[in-house]
FIZA-20613 format. One line per 5 residues: number of its first residue (from 1); their letters; for each residue x, y, z of C-alpha. Coordinates in pm, whole numbers, plus 50000, padded with zeros to 5 digits. Each point is the difference from the previous one (the first is absolute). Layout:
residues N
NUM> A> X:Y:Z  ...
end
This chain:
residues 337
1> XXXXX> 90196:75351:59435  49624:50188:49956  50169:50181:49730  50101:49708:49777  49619:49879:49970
6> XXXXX> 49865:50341:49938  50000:50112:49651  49943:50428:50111  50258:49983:50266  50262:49840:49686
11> XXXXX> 49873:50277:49806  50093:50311:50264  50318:49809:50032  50110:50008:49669  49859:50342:49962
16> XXXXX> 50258:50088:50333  50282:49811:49873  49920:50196:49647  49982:50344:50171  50360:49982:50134
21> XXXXX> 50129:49909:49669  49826:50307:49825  50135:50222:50278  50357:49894:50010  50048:49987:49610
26> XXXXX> 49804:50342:49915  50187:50241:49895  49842:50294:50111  49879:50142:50410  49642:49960:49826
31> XXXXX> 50025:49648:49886  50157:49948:50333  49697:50137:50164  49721:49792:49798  50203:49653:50121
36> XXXXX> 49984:50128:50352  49674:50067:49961  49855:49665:49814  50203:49853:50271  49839:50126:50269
41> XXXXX> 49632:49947:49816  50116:49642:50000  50120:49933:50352  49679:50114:50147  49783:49762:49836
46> XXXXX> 50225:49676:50150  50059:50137:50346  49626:50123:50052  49747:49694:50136  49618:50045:50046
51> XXXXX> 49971:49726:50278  50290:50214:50230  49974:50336:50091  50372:50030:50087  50093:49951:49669
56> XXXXX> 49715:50208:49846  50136:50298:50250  50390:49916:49897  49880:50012:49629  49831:50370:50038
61> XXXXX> 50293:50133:50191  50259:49878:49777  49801:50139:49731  49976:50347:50152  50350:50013:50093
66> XXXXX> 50150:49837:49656  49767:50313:49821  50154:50264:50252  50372:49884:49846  49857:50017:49651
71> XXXXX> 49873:50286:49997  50301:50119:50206  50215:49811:49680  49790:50158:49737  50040:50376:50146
76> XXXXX> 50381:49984:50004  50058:49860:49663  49769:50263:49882  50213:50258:50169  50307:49853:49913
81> XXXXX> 49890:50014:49624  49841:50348:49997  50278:50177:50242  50297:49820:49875  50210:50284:49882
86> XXXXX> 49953:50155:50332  50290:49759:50215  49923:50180:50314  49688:49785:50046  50245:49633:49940
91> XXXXX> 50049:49922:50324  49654:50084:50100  49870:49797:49729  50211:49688:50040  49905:50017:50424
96> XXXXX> 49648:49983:49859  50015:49739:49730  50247:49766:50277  49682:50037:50281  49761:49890:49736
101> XXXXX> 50167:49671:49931  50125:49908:50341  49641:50095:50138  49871:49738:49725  50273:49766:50078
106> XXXXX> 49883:49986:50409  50321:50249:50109  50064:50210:50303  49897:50210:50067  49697:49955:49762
111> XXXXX> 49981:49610:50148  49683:50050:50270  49754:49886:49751  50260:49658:49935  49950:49801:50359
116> XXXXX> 49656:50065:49983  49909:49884:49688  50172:49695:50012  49862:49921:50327  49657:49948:49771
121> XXXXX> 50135:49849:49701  50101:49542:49991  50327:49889:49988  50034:49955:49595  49861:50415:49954
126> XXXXX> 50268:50053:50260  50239:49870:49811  49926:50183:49688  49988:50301:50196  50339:49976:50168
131> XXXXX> 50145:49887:49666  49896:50051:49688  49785:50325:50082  50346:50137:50087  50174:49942:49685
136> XXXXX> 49831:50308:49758  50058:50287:50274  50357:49854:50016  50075:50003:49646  49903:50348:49953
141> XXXXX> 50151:50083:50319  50347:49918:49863  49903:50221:49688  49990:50315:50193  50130:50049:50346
146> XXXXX> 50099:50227:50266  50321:49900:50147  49966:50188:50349  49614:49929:50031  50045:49610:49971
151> XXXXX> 50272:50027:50232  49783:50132:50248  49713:49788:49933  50212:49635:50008  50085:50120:50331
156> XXXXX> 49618:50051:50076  49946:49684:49834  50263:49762:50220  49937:50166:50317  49581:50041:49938
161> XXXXX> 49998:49640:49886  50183:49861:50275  49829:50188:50283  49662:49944:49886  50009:49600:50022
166> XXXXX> 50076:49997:50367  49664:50020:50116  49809:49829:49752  49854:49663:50047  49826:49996:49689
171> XXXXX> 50218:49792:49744  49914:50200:49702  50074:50341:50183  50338:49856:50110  50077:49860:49648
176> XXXXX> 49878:50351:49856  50208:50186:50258  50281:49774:49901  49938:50096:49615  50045:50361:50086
181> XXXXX> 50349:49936:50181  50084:49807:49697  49864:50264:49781  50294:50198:50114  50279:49795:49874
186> XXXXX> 49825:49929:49685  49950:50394:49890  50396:50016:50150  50067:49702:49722  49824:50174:49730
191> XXXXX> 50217:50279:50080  50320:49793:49902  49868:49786:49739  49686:49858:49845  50197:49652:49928
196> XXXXX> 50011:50019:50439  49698:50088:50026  49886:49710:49801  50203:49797:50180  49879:50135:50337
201> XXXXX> 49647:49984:49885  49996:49640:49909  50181:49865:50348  49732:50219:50197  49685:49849:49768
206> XXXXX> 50143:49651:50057  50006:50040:50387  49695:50144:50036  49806:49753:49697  50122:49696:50247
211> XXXXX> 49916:50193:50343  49649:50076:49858  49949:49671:49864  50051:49868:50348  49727:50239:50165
216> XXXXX> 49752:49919:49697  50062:49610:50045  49938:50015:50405  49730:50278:50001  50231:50219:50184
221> XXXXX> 49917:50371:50084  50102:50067:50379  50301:49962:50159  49836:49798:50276  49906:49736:49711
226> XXXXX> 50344:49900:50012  50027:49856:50365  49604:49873:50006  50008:49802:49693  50192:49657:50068
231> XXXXX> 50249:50031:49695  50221:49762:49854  50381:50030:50171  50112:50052:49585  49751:50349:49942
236> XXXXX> 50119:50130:50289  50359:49967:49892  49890:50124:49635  49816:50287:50145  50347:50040:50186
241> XXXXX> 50237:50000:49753  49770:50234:49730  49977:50251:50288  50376:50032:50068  50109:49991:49657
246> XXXXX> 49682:50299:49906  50153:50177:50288  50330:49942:49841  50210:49807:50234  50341:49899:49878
251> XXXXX> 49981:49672:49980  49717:50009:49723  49943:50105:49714  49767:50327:50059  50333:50110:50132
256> XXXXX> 50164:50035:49661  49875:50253:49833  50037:50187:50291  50316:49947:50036  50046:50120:49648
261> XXXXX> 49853:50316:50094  50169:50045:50337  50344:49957:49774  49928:50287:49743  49854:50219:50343
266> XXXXX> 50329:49917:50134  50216:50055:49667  49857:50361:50000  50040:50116:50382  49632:49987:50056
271> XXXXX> 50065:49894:50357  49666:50184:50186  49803:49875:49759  50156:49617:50012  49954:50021:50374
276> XXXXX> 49626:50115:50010  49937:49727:49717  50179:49759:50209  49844:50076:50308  49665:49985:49842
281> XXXXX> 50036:49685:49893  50098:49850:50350  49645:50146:50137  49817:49812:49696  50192:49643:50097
286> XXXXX> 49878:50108:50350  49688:49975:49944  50053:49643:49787  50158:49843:50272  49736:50137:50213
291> XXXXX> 49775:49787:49786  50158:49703:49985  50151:49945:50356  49614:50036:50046  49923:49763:49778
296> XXXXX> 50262:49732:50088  50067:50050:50409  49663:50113:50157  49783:49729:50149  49721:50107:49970
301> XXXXX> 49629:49844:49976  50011:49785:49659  49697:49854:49855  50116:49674:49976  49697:49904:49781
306> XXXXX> 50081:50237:49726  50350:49860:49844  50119:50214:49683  50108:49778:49741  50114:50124:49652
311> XXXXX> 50014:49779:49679  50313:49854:49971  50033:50155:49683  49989:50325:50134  50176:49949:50288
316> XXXXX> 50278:49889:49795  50011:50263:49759  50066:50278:50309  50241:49790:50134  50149:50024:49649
321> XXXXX> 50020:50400:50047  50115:49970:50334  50306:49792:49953  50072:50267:49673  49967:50277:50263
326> XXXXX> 50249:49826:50236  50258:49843:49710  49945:50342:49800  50172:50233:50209  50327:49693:49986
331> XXXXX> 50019:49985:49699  49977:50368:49913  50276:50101:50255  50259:49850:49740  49864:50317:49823
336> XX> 50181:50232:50211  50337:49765:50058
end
């Protein structure tokens, strides 16, 4: 909400919501290149924050990384525009154009800077991180791929992403950990369609827009917030139902586009890969449940003078989302009838 009453931090904003626009419309790698870069010149200034020095440190290392893509970015095009008569070098070149964008977009296995940096940044910067920051890299992505590389790396991605969040009981390392995993099926998506991708994209901003609101609301950053503070019986069963349906449990509605994917994996005899994305999936719900049995079942010492009380307003509006995310996945089976 620190955003809304400050006019610089509307500014960057607009100036990051501008950038993306300039990127995915240019028609050229080099206009491509300047709305990655104005993008990243942008980002900085609303993540960075004088009075902490763990955002200060996240702001100078995604700085340093986001230039080591660029310039990455900047040296392939170049190559691919002086050498392109030479189509020995194609594969080389689109291998090095693909690592520049998913190392931007917080990919494996370019992703170590991605846990730590959100570990320093607040809920809202994480959320334009996991979302919006993603969209550019994406776009161009889609433009020029290598089919065998991505394979390989939304395997990295699932199994990386899945793996990593069992031992973390930072919240914003688990929810980073769980953007990688979902990372994977996006870039998969992209790979079919950019209408799917869309579609993906918007279920997986929606989850994670109402999970994150949650943490921001009830000052949560540690798992072991969830069993101190004496919640409300309703947030714990809107944490629980966001979770399972991120995690993409059948009965909600994270589970959909999924199950969209799964079908065209299916369709095409891409059984290893359906399996490991599967599989990786089941880990990530793991560690969910993990969560919110602790959450909901543990007894442990509560401060009983500390209640958590939302607005009603608010409280109201996620249980809004939450009964979408429960009636969703109903009424979108009739889809597949």
């Amino acid at each position: 909400m620190y955003f809304l009453f400050n006019s610089n931090k509307m500014f960057f904003l607009f100036i990051l919501f501008f950038s993306t626009m300039i990127s995915i419309s240019a028609n050229s790698w080099f206009g491509c290149w300047i709305g990655l870069e104005i993008n990243l010149l942008s980002f900085i200034p609303l993540i960075s924050n004088s009075n902490n020095l763990l955002s200060s440190e996240a702001s100078l290392k995604y700085f340093l990384t986001q230039s080591i893509a660029s310039m990455n970015f900047l040296f392939s095009i170049l190559i691919k525009m002086t050498l392109m008569k030479n189509f020995e070098l194609d594969n080389f070149i689109s291998i090095m154009i693909n690592s520049s964008l998913l190392m931007k977009m917080g990919s494996a296995p370019f992703h170590f800077w991605f846990p730590n940096i959100s570990e320093g940044l607040s809920w809202f910067n994480n959320f334009i991180l996991m979302t919006w920051q993603k969209i550019t890299p994406m776009i161009l992505l889609s433009y020029y791929f290598n089919m065998n590389f991505l394979f390989f790396i939304i395997i990295l991605n699932v199994l990386i992403g899945a793996i990593g969040g069992l031992n973390q009981t930072s919240l914003r390392k688990l929810m980073a950990f769980s953007s990688i995993n979902n990372l994977g099926w996006m870039i998969f998506s992209i790979l079919i369609s950019e209408n799917l991708w869309i579609f993906y994209f918007l279920f997986y901003s929606f989850l994670i827009s109402i999970m994150f609101f949650l943490f921001y609301i009830l000052n949560m950053f540690f798992i072991n917030q969830l069993f101190i503070n004496n919640m409300n019986f309703m947030i714990k069963m809107n944490l629980m139902i966001n979770f399972l349906s991120l995690g993409g449990l059948p009965p909600f509605i994270g589970f959909l586009p999924k199950w969209i994917i799964m079908n065209f994996l299916m369709i095409n005899k891409l059984y290893l890969l359906t399996f490991i994305m599967v599989m990786s999936s089941l880990i990530t719900i793991y560690f969910y449940i993990r969560i919110i049995y602790s959450s909901f079942l543990f007894n442990y010492f509560k401060m009983k003078w500390f209640k958590i009380k939302f607005k009603n307003k608010f409280l109201n509006l996620i249980n809004l989302f939450s009964l979408i995310s429960i009636l969703g996945m109903i009424l979108s089976t009739f889809l597949f009838l």
